[in-house]
C-alpha positions as CSV (number, residue, x, y, z in Angstrom):
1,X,0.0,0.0,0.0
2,X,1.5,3.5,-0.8
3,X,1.9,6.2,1.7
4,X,-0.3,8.1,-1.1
5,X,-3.2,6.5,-0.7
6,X,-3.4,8.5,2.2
7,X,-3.3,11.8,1.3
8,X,-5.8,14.6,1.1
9,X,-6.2,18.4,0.7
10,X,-6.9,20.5,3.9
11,X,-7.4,24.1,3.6
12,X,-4.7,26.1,5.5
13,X,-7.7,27.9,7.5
14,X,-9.1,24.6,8.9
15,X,-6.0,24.3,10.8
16,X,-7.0,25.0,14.2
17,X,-4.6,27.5,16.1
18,X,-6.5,28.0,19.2
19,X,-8.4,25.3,21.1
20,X,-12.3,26.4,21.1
21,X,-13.7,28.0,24.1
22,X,-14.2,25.5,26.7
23,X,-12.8,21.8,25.5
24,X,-16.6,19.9,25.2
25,X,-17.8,22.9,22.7
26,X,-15.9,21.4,20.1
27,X,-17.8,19.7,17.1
28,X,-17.8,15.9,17.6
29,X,-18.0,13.9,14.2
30,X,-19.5,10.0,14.6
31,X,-18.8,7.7,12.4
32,X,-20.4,4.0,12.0
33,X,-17.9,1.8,10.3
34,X,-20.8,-0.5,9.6
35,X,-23.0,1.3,7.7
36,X,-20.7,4.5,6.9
37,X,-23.3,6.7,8.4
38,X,-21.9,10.1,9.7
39,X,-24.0,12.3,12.5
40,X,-22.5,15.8,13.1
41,X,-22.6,16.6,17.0
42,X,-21.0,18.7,19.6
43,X,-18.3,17.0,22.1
44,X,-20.5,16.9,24.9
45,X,-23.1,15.1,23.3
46,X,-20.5,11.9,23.9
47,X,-23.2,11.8,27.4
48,X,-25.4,10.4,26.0
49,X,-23.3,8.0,23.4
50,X,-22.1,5.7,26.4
51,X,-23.4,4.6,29.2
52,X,-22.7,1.5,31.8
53,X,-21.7,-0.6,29.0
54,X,-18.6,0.8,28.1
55,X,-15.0,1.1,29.3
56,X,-13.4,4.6,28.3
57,X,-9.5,4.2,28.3
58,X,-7.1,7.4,28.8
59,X,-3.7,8.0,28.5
60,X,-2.6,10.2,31.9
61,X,0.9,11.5,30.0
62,X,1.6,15.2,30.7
63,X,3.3,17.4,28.2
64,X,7.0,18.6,29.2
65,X,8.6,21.8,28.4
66,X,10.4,19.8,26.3
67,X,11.9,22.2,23.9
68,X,15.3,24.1,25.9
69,X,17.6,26.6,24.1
70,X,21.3,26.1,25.1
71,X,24.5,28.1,23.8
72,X,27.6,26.7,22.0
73,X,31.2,27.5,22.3
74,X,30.8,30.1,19.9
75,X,27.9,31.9,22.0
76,X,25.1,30.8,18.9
77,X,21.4,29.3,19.6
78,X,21.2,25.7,19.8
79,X,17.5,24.1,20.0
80,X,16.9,21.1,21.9
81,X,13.8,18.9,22.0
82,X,14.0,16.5,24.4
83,X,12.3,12.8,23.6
84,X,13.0,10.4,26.5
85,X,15.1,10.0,29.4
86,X,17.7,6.7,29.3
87,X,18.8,7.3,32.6
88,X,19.5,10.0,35.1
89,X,20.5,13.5,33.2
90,X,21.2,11.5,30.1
91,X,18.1,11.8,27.3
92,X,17.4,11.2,23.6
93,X,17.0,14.4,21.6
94,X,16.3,16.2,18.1
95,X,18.3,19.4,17.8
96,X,18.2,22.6,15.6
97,X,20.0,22.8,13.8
98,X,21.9,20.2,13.6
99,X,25.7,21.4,12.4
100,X,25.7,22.8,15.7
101,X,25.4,19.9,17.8
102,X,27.9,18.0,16.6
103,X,29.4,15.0,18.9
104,X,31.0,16.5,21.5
105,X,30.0,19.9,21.8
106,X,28.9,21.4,25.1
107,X,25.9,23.5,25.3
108,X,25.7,25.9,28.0
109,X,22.2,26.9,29.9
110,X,23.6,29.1,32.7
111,X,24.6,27.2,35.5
112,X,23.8,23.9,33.7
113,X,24.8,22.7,30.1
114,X,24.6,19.3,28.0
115,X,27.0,17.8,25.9
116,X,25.8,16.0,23.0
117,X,27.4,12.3,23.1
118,X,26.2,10.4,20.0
119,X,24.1,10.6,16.8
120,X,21.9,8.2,15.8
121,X,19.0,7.8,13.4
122,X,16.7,9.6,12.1
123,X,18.2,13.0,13.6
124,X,18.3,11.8,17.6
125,X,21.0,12.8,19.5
126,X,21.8,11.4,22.7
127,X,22.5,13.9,25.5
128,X,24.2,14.2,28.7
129,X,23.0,16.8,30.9
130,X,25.4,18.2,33.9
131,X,22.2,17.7,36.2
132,X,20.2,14.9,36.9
133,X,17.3,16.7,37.6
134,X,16.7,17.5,33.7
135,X,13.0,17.9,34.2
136,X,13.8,20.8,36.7
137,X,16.1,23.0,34.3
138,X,13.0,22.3,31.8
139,X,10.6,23.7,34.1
140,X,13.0,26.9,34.6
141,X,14.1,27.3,31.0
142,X,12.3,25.2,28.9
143,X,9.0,25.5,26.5
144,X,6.0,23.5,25.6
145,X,6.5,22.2,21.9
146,X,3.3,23.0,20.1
147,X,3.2,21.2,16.4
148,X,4.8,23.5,13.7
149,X,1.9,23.7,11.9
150,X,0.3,25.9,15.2
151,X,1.3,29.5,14.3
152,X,-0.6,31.4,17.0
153,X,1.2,32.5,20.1
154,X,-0.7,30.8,23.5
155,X,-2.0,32.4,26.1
156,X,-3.1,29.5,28.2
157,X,-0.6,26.2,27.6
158,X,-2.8,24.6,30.2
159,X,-5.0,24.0,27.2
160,X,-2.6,21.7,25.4
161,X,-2.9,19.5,28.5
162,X,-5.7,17.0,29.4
163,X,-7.6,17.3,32.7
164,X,-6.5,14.0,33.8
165,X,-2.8,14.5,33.2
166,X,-0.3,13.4,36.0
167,X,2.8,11.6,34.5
168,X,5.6,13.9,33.1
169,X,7.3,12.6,29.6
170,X,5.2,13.2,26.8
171,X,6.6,15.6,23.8
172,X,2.7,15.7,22.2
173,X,-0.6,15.9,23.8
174,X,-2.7,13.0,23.4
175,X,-5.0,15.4,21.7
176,X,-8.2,13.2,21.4
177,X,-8.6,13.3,25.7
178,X,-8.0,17.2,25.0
179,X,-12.6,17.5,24.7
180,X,-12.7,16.3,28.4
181,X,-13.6,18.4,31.5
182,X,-13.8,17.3,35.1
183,X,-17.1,17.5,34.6
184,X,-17.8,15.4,31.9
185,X,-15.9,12.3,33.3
186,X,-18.0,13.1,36.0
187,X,-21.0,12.8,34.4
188,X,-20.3,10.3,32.6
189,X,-18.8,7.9,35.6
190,X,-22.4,8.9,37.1
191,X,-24.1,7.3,34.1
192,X,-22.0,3.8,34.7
193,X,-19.1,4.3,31.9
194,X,-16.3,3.0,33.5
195,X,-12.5,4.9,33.0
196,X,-9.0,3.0,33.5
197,X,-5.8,5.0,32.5
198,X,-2.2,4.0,30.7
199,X,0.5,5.7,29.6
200,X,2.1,6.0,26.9
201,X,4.6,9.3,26.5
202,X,4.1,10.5,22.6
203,X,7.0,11.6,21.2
204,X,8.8,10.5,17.2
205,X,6.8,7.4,17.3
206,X,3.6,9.7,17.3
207,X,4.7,12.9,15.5
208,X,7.5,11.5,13.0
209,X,6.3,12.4,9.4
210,X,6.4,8.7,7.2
211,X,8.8,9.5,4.0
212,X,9.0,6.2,2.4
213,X,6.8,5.7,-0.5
214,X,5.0,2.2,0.9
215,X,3.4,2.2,4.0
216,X,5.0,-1.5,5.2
217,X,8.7,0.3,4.8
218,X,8.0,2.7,7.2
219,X,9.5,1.9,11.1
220,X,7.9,3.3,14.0
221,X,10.3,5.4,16.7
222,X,10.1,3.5,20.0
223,X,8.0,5.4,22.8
224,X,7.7,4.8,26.4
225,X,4.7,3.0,27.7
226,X,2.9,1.7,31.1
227,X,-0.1,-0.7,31.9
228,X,-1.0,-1.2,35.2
229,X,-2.0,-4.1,36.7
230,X,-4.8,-2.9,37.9
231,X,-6.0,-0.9,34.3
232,X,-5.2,-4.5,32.7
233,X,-8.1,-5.9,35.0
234,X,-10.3,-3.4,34.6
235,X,-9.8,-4.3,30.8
236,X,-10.0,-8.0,31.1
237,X,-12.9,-8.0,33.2
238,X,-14.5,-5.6,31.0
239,X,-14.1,-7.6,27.4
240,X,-15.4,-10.9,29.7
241,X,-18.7,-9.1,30.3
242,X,-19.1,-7.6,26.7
243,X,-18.4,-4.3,27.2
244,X,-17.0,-2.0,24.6
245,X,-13.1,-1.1,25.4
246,X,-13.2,2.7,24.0
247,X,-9.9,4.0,23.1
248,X,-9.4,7.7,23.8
249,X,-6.6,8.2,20.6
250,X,-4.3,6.4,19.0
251,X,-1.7,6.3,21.6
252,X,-4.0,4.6,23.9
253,X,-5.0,2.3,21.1
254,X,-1.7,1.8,20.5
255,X,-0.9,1.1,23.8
256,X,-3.8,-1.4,24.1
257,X,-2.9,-3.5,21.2
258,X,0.9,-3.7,22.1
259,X,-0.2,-5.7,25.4
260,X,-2.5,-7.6,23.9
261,X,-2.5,-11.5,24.3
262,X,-4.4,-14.6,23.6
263,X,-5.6,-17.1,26.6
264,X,-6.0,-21.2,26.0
265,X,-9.3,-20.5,25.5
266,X,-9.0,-17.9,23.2
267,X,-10.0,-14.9,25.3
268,X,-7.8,-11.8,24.1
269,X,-6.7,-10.3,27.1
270,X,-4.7,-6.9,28.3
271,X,-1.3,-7.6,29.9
272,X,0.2,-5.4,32.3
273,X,3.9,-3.9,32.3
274,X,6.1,-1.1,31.1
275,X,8.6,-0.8,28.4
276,X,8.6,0.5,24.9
277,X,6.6,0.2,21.8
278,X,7.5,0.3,17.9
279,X,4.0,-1.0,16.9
280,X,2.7,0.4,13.8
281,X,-1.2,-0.3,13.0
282,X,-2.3,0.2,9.8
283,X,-4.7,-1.3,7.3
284,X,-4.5,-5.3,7.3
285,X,-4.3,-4.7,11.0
286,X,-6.5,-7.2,13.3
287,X,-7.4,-5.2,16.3
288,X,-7.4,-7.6,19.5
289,X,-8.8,-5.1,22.4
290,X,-9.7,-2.1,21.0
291,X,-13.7,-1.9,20.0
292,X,-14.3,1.8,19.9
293,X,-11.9,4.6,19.2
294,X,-12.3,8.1,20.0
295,X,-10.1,10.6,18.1
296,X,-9.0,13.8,16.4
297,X,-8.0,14.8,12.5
298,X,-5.0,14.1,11.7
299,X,-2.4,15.4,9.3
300,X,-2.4,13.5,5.4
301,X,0.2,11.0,5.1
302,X,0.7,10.1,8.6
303,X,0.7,6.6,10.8
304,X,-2.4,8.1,13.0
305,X,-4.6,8.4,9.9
306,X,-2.9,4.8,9.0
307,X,-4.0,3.8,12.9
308,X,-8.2,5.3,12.0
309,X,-7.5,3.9,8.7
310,X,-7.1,-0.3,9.8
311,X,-9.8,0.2,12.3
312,X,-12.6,1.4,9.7
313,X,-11.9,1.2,5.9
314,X,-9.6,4.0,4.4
315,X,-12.2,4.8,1.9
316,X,-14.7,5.1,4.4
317,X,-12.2,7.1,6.6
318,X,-11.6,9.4,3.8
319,X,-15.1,9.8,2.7
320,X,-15.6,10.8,6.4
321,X,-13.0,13.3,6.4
322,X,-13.9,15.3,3.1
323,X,-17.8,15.7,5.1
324,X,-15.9,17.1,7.9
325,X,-13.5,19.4,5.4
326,X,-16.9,20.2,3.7
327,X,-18.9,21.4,7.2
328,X,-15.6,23.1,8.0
329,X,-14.2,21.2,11.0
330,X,-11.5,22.0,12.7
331,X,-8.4,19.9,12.5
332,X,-5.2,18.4,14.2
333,X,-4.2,19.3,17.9
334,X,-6.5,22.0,18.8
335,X,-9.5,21.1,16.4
336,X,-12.4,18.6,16.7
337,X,-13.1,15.2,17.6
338,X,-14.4,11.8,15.9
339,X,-15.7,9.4,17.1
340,X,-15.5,5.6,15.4
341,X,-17.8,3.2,16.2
């Protein structure tokens, strides 16, 4: 399959730059992969979509002020975006740009600096820091990375953060739990839908553009991901009594699918643990644990609309996304959600 075949033209003004007004007043497109029938709503109408039959599945990441700017010898700008920590004070990288931070060259953030110790591929560098407390120089001197294609300066960066999020590491919001307020988990945990969490820190796995021309020679970047035991009961127990397993974005889906295994029996069940994931869904894809998955737009060409793509035809998918491009949806990070059923 060619990376072509999933491409499409957005206009530049559908790009959201600002999140809307409060998170649930975004629009909220649903589509039934069964009969290709598409119902225009508003986020909040997701209340009364589920109910005590379902199992809504989050991903608690928290954005980092990832992005640092250090000085080299020669007193010039060096960009940093940090990716993942390998160990105390010593991280994986992209930098900008990159004749600058060679191997070898120290980079100098006042009292701290970083010197940049290998290359490897696809632009990573991997960094030593002078402290070990890396996420505390990011919180004096570092700076949420919005996507490139946000132009508008931010007044409030809490808004490229969920509600629920408590575990530092991710470079990319999981946008899709982006619609949710306090409230309407509330609500919604009133009206029986149950919620389990996982993490899984987006960073190149999630926002690395694909540049081969077939979509099998692509390779996924590795990202960092936790299931607890207790989220993997919650999971089990849940597909044993029928319910539907909804997965709020592709990183949870992702996540999901990489712990998925198959009983004697033939039950599919959730395993729990932490490590990393390379897992690349795309059409051909037989989804083990995932029944429902709640998303945003994404950009053309990219593995998330490969992910949305396997779960409901790519025709289908694509037919869905010229309605929303026709009713002027908003798209990527900061636009509107769909909903795949």
């Amino acid at each position: 399959m060619l990376v072509a075949d999933f491409d499409y033209y957005l206009p530049p003004e559908l790009i959201a730059q600002a999140p809307s007004a409060r998170r649930d007043e975004s629009r909220l497109l649903v589509l039934n992969r069964s009969t290709g029938e598409i119902r225009d709503l508003v986020f909040r109408d997701i209340l009364r979509l589920l109910g005590s039959n379902d199992l809504l599945v989050l991903n608690d990441t928290k954005v980092i002020p990832a992005r640092i700017y250090g000085v080299d010898p020669k007193g010039r700008k060096v960009e940093l975006l940090l990716l993942r920590e390998l160990e105390p004070g010593v991280w994986e990288a992209l930098s900008r740009p990159s004749r600058r931070a060679k191997v070898g060259t120290k980079l100098s953030y006042g009292e701290d600096s970083a010197e940049i110790l290998e290359w490897g591929e696809s632009g990573v560098r991997k960094v030593r820091f002078s402290t070990a407390d890396v996420l505390g120089l990011l919180a004096r001197k570092g700076e949420v990375p919005l996507p490139p294609y946000i132009k508008q300066k931010q007044q409030d960066y809490s808004r490229y953060q969920t509600v629920y999020a408590r575990r530092d590491g991710a470079v990319a919001a999981p946008t899709a739990g982006l619609h949710f307020t306090d409230e309407v988990l509330s609500q919604l945990r009133a009206q029986g839908v149950e919620t389990a969490y996982v993490t899984l820190h987006a960073g190149l796995g999630t926002f690395r553009p694909v540049k081969t021309e077939t979509v099998d020679e692509h390779r996924m970047y590795q990202e960092e991901f936790e299931v607890s035991g207790e989220t993997a009961a919650q999971v089990n127990a849940a597909r044993r009594a029928g319910k539907h397993v909804i997965a709020v974005g592709t990183t949870v889906t992702r996540t999901l699918e990489a712990r998925a295994a198959e009983e004697a029996d033939g039950f599919r069940q959730v395993r729990s643990g932490r490590g990393l994931t390379d897992l690349f869904i795309r059409p051909g894809y037989r989804f083990r644990i995932v029944d429902v998955l709640l998303t945003n737009f994404h950009l053309p060409r990219s593995t998330p609309l490969m992910l949305v793509s396997a779960l409901a035809d790519r025709e289908l998918i694509l037919k869905a996304y010229q309605h929303a491009i026709a009713e002027r949806y908003r798209f990527y990070s900061f636009g509107d959600a769909m909903l795949i059923v």
